[in-house]
PDB file of the backbone (N, CA, C, O) and the ligand in Angstrom, with CONECT records:
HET     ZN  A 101       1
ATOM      1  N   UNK A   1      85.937  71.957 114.570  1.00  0.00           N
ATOM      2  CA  UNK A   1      86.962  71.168 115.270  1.00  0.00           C
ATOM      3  C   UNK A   1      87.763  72.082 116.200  1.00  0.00           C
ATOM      4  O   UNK A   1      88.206  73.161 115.808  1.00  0.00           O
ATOM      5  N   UNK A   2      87.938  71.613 117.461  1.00  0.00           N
ATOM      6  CA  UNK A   2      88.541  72.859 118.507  1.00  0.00           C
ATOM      7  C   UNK A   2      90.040  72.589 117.893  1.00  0.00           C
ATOM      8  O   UNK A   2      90.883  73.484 117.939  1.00  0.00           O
ATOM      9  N   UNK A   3      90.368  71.113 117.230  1.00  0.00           N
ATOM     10  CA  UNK A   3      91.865  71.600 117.331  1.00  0.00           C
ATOM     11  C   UNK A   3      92.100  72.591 116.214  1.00  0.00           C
ATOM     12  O   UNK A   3      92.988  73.430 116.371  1.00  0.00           O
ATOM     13  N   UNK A   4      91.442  72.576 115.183  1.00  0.00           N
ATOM     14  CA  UNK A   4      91.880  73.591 114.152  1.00  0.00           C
ATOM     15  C   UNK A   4      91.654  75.016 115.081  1.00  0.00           C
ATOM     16  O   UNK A   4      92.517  75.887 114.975  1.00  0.00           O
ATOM     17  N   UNK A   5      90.600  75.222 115.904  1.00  0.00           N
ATOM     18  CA  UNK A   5      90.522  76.527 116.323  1.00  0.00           C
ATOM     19  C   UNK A   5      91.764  77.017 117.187  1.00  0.00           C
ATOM     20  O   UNK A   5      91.721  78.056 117.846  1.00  0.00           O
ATOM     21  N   UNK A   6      92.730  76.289 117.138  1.00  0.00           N
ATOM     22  CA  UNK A   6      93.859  76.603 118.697  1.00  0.00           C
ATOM     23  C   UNK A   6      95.048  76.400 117.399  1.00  0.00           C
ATOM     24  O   UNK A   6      96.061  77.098 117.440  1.00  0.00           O
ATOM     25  N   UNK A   7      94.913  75.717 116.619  1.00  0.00           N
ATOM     26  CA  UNK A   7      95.729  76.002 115.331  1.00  0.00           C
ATOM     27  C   UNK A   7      96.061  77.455 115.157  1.00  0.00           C
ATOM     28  O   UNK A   7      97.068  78.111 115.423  1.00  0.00           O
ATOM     29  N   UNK A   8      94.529  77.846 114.457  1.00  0.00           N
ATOM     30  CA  UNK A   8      94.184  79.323 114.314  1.00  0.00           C
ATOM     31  C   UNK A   8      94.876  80.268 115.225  1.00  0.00           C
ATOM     32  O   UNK A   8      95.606  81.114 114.707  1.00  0.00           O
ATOM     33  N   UNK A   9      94.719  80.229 116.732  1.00  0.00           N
ATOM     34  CA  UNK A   9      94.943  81.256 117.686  1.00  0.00           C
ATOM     35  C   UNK A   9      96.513  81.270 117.700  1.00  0.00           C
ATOM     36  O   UNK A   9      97.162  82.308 117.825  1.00  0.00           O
ATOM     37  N   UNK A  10      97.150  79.819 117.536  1.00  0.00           N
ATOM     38  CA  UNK A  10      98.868  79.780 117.955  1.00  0.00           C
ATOM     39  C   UNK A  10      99.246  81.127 116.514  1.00  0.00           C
ATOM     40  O   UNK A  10      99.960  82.130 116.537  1.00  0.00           O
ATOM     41  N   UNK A  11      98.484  80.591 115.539  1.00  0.00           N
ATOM     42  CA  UNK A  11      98.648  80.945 114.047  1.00  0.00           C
ATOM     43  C   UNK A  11      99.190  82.645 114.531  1.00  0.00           C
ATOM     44  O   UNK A  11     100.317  83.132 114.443  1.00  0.00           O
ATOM     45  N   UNK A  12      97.716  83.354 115.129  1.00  0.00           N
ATOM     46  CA  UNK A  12      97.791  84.484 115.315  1.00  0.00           C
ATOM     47  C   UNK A  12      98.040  85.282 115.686  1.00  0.00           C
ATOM     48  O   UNK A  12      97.907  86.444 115.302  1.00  0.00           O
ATOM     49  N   UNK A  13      98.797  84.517 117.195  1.00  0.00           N
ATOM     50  CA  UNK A  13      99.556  84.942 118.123  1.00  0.00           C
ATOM     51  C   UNK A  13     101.031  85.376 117.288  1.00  0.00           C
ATOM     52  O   UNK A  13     101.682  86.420 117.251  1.00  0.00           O
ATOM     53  N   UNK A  14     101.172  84.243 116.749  1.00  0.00           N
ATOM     54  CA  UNK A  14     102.705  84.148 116.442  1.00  0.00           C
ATOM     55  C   UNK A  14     102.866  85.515 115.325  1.00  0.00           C
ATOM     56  O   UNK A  14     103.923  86.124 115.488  1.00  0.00           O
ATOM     57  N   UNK A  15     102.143  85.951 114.448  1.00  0.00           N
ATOM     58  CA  UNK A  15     101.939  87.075 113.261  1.00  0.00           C
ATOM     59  C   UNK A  15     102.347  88.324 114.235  1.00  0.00           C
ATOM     60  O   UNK A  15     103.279  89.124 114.155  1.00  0.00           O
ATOM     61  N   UNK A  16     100.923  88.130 115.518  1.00  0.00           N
ATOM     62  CA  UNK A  16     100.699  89.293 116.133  1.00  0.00           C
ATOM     63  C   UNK A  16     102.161  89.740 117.355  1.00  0.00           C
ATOM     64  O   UNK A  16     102.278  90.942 117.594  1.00  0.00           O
ATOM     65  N   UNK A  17     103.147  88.790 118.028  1.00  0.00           N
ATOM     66  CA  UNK A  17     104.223  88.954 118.610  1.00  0.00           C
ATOM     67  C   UNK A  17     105.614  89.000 116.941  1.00  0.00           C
ATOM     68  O   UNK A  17     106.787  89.343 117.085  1.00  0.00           O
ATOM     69  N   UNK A  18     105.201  88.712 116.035  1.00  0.00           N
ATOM     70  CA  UNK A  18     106.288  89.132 115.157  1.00  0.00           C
ATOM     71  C   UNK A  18     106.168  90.887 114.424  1.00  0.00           C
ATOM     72  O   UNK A  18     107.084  91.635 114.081  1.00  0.00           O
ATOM     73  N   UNK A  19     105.059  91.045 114.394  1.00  0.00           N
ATOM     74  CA  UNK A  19     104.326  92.357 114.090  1.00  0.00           C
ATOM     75  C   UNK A  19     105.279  93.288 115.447  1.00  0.00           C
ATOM     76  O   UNK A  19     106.086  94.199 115.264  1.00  0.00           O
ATOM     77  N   UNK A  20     104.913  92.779 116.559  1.00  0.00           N
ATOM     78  CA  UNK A  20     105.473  93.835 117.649  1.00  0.00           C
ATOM     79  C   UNK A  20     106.983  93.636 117.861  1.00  0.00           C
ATOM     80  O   UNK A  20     107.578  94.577 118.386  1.00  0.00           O
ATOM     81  N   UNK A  21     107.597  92.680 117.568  1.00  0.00           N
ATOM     82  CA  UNK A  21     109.113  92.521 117.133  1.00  0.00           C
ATOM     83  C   UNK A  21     109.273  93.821 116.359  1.00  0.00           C
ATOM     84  O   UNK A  21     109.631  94.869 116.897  1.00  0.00           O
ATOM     85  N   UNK A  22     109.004  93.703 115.138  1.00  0.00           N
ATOM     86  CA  UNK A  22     109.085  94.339 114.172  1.00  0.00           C
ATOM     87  C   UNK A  22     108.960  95.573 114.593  1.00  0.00           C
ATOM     88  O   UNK A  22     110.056  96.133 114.571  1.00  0.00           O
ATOM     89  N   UNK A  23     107.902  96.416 115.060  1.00  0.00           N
ATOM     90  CA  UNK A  23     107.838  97.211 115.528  1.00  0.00           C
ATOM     91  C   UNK A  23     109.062  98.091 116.341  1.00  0.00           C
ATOM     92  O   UNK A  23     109.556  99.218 116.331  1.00  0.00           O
ATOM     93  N   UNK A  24     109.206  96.727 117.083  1.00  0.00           N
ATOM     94  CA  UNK A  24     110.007  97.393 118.957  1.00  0.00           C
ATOM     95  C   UNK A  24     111.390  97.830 117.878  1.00  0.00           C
ATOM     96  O   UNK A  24     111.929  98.927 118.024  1.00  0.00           O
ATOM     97  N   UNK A  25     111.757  97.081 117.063  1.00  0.00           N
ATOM     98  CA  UNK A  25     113.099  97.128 116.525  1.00  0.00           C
ATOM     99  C   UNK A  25     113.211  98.435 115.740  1.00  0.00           C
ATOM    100  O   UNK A  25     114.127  99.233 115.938  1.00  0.00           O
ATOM    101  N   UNK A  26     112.099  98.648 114.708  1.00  0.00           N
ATOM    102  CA  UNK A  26     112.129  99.380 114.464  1.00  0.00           C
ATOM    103  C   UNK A  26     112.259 101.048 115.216  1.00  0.00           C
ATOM    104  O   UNK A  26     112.973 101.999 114.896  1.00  0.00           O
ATOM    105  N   UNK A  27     111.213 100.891 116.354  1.00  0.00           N
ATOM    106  CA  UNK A  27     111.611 102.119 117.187  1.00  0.00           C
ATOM    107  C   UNK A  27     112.976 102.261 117.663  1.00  0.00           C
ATOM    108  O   UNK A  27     113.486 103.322 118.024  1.00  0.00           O
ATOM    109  N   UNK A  28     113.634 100.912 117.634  1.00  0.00           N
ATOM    110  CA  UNK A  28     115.162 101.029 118.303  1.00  0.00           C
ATOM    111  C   UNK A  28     115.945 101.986 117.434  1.00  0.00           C
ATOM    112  O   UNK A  28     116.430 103.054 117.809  1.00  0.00           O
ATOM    113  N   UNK A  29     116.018 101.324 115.906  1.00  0.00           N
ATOM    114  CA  UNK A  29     116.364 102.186 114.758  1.00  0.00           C
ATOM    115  C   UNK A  29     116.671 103.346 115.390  1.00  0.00           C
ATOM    116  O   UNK A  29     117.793 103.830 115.537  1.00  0.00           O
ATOM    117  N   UNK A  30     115.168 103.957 115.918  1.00  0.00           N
ATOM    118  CA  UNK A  30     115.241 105.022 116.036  1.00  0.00           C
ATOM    119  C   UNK A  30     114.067 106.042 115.633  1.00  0.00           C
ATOM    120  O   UNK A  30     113.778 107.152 116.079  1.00  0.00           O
ATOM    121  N   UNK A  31     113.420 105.141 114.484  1.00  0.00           N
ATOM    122  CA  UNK A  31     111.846 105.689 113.690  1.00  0.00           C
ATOM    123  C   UNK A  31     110.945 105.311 115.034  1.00  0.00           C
ATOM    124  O   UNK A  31     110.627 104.217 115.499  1.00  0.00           O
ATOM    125  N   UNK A  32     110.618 106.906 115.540  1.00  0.00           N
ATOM    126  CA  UNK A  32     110.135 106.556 116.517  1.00  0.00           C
ATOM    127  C   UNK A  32     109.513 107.728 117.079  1.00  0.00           C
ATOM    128  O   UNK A  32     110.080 108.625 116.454  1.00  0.00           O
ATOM    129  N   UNK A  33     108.648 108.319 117.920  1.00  0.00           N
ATOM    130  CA  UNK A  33     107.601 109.626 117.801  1.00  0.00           C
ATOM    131  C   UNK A  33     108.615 110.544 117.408  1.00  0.00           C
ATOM    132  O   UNK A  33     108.305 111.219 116.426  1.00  0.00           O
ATOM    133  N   UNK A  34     110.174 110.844 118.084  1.00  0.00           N
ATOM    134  CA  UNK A  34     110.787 111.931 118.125  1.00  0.00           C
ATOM    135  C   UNK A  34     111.011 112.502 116.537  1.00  0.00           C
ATOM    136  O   UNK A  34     110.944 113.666 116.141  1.00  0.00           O
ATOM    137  N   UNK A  35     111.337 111.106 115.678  1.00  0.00           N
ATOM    138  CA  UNK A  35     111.464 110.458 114.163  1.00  0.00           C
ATOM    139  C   UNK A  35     110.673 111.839 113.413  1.00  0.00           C
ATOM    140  O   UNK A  35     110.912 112.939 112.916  1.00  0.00           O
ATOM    141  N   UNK A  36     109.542 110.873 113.743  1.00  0.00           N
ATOM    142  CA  UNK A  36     108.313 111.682 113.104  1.00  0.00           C
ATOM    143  C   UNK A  36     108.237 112.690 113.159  1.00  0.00           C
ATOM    144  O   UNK A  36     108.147 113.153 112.022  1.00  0.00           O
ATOM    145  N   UNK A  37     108.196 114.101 114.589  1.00  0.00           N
ATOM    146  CA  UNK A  37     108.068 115.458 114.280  1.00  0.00           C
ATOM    147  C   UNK A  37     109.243 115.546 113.653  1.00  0.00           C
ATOM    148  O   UNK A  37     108.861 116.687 113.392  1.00  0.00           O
ATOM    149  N   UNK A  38     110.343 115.468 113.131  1.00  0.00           N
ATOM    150  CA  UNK A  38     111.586 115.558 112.840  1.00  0.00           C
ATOM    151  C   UNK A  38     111.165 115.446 111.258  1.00  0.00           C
ATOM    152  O   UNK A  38     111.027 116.313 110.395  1.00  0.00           O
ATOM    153  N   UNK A  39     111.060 114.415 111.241  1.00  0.00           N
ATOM    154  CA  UNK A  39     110.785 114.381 109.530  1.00  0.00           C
ATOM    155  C   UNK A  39     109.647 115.220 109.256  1.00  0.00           C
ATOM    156  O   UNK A  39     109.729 115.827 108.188  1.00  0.00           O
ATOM    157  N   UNK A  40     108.650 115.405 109.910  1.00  0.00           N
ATOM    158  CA  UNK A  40     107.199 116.649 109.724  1.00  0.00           C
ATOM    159  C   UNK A  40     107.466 117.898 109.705  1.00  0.00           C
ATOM    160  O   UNK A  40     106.782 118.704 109.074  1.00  0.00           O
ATOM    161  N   UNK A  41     108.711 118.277 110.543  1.00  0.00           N
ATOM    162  CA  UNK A  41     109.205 119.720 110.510  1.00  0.00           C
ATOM    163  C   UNK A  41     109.909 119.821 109.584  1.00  0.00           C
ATOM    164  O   UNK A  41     110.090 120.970 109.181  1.00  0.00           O
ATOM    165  N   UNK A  42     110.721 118.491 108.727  1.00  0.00           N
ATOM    166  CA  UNK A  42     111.309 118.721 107.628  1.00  0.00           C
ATOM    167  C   UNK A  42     110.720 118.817 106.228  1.00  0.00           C
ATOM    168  O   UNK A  42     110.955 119.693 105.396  1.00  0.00           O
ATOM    169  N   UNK A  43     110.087 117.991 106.137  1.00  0.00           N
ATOM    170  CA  UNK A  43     109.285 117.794 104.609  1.00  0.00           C
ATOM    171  C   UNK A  43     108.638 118.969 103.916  1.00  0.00           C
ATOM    172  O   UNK A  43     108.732 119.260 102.723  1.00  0.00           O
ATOM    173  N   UNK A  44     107.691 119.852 105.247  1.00  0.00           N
ATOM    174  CA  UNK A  44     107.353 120.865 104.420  1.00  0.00           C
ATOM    175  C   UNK A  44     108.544 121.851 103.926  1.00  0.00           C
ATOM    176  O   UNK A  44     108.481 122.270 102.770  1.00  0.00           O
ATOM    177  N   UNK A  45     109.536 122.206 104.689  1.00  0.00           N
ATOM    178  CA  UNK A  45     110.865 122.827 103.726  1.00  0.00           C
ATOM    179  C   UNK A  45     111.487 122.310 102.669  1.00  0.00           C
ATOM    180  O   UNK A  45     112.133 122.898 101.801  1.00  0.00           O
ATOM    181  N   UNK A  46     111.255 121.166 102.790  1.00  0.00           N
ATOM    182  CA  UNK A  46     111.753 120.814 101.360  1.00  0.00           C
ATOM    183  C   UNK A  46     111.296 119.304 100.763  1.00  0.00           C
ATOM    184  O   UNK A  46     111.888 118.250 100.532  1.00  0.00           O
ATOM    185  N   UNK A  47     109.721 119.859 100.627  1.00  0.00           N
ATOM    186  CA  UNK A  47     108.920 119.808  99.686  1.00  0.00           C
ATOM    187  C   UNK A  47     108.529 118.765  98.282  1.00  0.00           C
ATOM    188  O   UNK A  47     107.529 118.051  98.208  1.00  0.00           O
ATOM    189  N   UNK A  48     109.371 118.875  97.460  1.00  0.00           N
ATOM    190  CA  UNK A  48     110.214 118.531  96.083  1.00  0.00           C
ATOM    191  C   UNK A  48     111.170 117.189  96.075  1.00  0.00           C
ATOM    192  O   UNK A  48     112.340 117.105  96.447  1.00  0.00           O
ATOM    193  N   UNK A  49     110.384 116.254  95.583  1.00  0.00           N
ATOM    194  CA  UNK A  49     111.721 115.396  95.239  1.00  0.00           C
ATOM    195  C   UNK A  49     113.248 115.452  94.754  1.00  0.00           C
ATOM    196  O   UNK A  49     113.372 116.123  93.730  1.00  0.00           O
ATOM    197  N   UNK A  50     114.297 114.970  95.189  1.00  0.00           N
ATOM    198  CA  UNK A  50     115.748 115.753  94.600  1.00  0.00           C
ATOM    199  C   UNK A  50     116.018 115.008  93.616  1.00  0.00           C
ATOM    200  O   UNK A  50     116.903 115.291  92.809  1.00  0.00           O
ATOM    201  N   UNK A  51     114.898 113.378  93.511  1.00  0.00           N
ATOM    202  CA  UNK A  51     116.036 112.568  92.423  1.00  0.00           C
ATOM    203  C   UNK A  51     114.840 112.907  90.860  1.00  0.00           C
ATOM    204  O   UNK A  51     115.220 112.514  89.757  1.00  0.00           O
ATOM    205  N   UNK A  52     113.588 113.577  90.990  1.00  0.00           N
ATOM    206  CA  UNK A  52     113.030 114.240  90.146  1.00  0.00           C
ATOM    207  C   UNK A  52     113.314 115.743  89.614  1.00  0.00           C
ATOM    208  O   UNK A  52     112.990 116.299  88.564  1.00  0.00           O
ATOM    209  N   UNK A  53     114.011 116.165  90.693  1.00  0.00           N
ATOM    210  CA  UNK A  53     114.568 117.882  90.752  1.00  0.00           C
ATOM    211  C   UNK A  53     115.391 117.912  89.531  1.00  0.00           C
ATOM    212  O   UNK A  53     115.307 118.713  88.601  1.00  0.00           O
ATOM    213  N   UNK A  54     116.351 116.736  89.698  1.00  0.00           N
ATOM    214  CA  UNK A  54     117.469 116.763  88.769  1.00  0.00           C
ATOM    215  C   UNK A  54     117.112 116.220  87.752  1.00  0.00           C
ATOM    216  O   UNK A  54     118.145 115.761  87.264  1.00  0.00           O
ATOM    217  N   UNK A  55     115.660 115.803  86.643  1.00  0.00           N
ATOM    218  CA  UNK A  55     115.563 116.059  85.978  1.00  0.00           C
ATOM    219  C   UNK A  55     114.320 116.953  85.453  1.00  0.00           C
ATOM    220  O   UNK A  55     113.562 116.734  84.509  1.00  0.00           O
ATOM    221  N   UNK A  56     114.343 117.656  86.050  1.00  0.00           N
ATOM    222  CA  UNK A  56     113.702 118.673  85.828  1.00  0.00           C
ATOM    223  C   UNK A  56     112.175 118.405  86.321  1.00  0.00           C
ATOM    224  O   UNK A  56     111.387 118.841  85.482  1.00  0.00           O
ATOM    225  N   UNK A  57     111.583 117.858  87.356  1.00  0.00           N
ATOM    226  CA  UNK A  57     110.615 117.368  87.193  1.00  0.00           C
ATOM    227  C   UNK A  57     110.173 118.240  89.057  1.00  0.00           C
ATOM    228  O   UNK A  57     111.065 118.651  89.798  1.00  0.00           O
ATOM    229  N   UNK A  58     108.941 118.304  89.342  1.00  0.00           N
ATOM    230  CA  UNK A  58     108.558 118.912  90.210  1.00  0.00           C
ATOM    231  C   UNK A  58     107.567 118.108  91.224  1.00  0.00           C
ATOM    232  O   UNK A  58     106.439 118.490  91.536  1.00  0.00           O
ATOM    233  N   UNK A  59     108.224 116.895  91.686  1.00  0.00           N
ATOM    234  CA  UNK A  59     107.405 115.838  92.284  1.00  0.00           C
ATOM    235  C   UNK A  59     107.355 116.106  94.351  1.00  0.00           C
ATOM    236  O   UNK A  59     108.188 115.710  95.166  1.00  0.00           O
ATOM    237  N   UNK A  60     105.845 117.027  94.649  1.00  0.00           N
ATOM    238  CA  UNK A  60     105.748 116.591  95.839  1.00  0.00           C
ATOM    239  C   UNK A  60     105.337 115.328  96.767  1.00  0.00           C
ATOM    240  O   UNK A  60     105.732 114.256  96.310  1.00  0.00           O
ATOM    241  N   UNK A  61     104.785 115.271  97.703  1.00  0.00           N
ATOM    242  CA  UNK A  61     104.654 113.930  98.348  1.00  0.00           C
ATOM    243  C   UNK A  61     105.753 113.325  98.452  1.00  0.00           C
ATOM    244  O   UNK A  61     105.805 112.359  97.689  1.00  0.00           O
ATOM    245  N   UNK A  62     106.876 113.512  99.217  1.00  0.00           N
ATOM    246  CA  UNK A  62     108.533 113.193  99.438  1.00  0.00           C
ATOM    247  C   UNK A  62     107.932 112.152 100.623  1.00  0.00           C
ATOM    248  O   UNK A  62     106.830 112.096 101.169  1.00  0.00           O
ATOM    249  N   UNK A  63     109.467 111.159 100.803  1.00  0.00           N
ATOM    250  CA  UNK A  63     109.561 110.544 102.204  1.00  0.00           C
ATOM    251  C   UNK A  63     111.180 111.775 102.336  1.00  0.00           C
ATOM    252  O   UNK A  63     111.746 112.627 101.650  1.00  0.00           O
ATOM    253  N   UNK A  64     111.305 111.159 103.580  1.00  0.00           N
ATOM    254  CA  UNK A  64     112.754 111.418 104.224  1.00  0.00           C
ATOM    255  C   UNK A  64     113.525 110.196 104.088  1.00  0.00           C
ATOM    256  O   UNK A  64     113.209 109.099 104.549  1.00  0.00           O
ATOM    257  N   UNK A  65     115.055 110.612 103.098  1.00  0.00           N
ATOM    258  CA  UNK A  65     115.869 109.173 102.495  1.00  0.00           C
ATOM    259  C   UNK A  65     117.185 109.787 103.581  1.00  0.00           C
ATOM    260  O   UNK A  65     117.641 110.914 103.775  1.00  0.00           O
ATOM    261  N   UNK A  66     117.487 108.463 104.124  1.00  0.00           N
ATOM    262  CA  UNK A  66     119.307 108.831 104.543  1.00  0.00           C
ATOM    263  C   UNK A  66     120.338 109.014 103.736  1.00  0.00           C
ATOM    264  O   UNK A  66     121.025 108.053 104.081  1.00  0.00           O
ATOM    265  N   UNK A  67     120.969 109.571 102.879  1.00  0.00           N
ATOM    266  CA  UNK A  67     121.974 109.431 101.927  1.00  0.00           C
ATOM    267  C   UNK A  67     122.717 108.822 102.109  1.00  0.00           C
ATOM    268  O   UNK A  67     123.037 107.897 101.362  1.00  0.00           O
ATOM    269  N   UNK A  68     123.483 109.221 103.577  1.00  0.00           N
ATOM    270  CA  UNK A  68     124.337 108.846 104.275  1.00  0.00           C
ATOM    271  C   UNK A  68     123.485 107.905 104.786  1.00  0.00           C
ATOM    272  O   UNK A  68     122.399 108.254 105.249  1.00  0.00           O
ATOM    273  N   UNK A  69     124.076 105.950 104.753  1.00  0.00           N
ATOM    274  CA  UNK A  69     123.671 105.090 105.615  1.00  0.00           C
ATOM    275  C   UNK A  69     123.669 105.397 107.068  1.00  0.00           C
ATOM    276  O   UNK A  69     124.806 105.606 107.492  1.00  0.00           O
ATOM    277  N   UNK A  70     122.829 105.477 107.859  1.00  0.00           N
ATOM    278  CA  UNK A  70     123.297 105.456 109.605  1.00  0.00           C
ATOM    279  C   UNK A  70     123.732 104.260 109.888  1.00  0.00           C
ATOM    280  O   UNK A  70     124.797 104.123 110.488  1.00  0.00           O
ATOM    281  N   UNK A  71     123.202 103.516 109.616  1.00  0.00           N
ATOM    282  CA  UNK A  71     123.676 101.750 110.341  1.00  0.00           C
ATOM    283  C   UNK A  71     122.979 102.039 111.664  1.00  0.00           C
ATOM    284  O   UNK A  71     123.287 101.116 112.418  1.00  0.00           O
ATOM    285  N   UNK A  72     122.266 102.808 112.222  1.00  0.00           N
ATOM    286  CA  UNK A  72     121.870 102.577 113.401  1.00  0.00           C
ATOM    287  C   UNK A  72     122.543 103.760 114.332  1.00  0.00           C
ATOM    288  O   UNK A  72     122.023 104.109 115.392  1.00  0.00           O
ATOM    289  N   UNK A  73     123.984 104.445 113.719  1.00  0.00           N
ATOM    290  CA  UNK A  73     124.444 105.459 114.237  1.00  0.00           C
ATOM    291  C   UNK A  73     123.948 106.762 114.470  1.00  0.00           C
ATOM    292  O   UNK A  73     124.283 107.632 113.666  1.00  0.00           O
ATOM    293  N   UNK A  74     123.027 107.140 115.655  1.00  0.00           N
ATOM    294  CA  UNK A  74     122.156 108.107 115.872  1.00  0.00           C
ATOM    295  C   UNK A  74     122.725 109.393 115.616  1.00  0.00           C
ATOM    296  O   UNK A  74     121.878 110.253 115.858  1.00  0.00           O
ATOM    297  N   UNK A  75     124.128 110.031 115.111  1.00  0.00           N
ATOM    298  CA  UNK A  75     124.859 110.965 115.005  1.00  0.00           C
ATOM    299  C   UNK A  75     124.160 111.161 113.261  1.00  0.00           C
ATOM    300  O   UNK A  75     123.524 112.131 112.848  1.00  0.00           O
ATOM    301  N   UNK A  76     124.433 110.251 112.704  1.00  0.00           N
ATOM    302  CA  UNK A  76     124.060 110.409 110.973  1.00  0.00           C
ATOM    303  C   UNK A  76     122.461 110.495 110.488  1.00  0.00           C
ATOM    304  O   UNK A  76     121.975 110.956 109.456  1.00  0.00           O
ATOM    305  N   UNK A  77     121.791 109.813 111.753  1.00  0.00           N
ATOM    306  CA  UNK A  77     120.308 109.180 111.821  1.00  0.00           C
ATOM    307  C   UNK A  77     119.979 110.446 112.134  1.00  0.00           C
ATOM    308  O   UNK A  77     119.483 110.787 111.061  1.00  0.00           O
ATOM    309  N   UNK A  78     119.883 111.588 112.984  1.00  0.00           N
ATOM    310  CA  UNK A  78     119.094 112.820 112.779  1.00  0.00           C
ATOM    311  C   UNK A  78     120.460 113.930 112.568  1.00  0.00           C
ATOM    312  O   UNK A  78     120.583 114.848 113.380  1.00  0.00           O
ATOM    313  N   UNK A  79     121.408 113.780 111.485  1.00  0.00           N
ATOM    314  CA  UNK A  79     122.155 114.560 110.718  1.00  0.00           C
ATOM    315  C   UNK A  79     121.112 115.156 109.918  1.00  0.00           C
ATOM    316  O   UNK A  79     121.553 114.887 108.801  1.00  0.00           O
ATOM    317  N   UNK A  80     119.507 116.085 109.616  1.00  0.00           N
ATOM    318  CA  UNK A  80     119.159 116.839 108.662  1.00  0.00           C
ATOM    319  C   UNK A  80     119.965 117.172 107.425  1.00  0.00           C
ATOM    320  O   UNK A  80     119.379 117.288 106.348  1.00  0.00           O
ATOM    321  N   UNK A  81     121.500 117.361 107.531  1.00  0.00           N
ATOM    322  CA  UNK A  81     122.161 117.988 106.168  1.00  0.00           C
ATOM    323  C   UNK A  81     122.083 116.648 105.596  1.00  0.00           C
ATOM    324  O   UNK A  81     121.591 116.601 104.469  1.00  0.00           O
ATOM    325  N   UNK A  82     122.465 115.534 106.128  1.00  0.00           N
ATOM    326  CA  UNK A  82     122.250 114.551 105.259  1.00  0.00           C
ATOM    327  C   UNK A  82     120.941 113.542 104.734  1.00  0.00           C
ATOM    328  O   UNK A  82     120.859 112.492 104.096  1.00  0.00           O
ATOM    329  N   UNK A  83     120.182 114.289 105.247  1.00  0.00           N
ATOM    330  CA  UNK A  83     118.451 113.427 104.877  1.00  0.00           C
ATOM    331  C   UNK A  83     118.603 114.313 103.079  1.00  0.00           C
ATOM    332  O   UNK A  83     119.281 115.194 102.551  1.00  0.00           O
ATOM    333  N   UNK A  84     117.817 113.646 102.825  1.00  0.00           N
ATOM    334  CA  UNK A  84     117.197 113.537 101.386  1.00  0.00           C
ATOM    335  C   UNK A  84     115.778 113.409 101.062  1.00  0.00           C
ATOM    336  O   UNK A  84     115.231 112.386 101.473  1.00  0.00           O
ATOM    337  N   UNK A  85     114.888 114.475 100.227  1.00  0.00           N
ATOM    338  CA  UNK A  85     113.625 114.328 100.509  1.00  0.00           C
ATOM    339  C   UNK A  85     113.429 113.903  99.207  1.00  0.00           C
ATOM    340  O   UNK A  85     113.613 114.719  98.304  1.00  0.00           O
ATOM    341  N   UNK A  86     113.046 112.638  98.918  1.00  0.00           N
ATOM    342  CA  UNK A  86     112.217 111.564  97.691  1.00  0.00           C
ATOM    343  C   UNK A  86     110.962 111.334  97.262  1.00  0.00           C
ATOM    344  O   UNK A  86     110.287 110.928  98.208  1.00  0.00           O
ATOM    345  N   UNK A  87     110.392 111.402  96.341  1.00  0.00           N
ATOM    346  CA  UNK A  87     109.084 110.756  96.248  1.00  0.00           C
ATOM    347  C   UNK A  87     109.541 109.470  96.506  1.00  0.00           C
ATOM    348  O   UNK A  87     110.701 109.057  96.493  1.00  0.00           O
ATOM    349  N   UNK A  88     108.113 108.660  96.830  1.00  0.00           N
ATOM    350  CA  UNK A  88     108.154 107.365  97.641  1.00  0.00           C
ATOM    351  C   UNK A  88     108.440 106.213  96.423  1.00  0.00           C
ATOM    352  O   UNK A  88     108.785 105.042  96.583  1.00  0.00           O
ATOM    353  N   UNK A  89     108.243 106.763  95.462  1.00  0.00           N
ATOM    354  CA  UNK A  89     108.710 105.562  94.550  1.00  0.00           C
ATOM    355  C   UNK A  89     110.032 105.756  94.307  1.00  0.00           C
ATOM    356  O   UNK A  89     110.723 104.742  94.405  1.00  0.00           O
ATOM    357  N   UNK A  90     110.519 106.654  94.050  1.00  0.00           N
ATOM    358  CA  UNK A  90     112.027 106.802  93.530  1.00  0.00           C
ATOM    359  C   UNK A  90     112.632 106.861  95.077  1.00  0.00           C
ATOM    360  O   UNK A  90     113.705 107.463  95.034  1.00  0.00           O
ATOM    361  N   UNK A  91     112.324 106.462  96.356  1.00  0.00           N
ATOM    362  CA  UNK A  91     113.248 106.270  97.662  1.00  0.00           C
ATOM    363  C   UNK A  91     112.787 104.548  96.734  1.00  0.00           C
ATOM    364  O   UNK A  91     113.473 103.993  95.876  1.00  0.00           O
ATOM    365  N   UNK A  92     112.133 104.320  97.007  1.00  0.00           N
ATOM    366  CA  UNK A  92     112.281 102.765  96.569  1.00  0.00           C
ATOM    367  C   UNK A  92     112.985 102.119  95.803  1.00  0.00           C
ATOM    368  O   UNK A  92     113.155 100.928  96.065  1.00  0.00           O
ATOM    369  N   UNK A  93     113.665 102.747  94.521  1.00  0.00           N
ATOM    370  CA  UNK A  93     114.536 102.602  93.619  1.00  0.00           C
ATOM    371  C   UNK A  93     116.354 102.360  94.135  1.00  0.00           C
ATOM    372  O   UNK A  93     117.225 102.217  93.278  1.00  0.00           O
TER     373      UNK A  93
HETATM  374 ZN    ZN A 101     111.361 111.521  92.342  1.00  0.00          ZN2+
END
């Protein structure tokens, strides 16, 4: 049936322009190429999860956590003293 097939396409369009919403906003954030070497030059210095550190535990594979909320404030958003390096489950927590 062509109309189900134009169903389908509105369907996919609409995923595929919310996907790039998502995206654009996100680069606004700020997570965005500059983001990335930033957090890549950071992680290998410090390595070690901090919310496993403190109990004694030695967990690599960190993300980069804001401690400090930015809200979008690019002064706090690449503040390094205030990033936090997490394993990805305990940033999720
Ligand atoms: Zn941890």
């Amino acid at each position: 049936m062509s109309g189900e097939r134009e169903d389908y396409c509105e369907q996919h369009k609409r995923t595929t322009q919310a996907y790039d919403q998502y995206r654009e906003s996100a680069a606004k954030r700020g997570y965005n190429s500059k983001w990335r070497q930033s957090r890549a030059g950071y992680l290998p210095k410090h390595p070690l999860c901090a919310a496993c550190l403190m109990q004694g535990r030695r967990t690599s594979d960190t993300v980069v956590d804001h401690i400090v909320p930015h809200k979008g404030g690019m002064n706090l958003f690449w503040d390094s003293s205030k990033w936090l390096p997490l394993y990805a489950s305990c940033h999720g927590r």
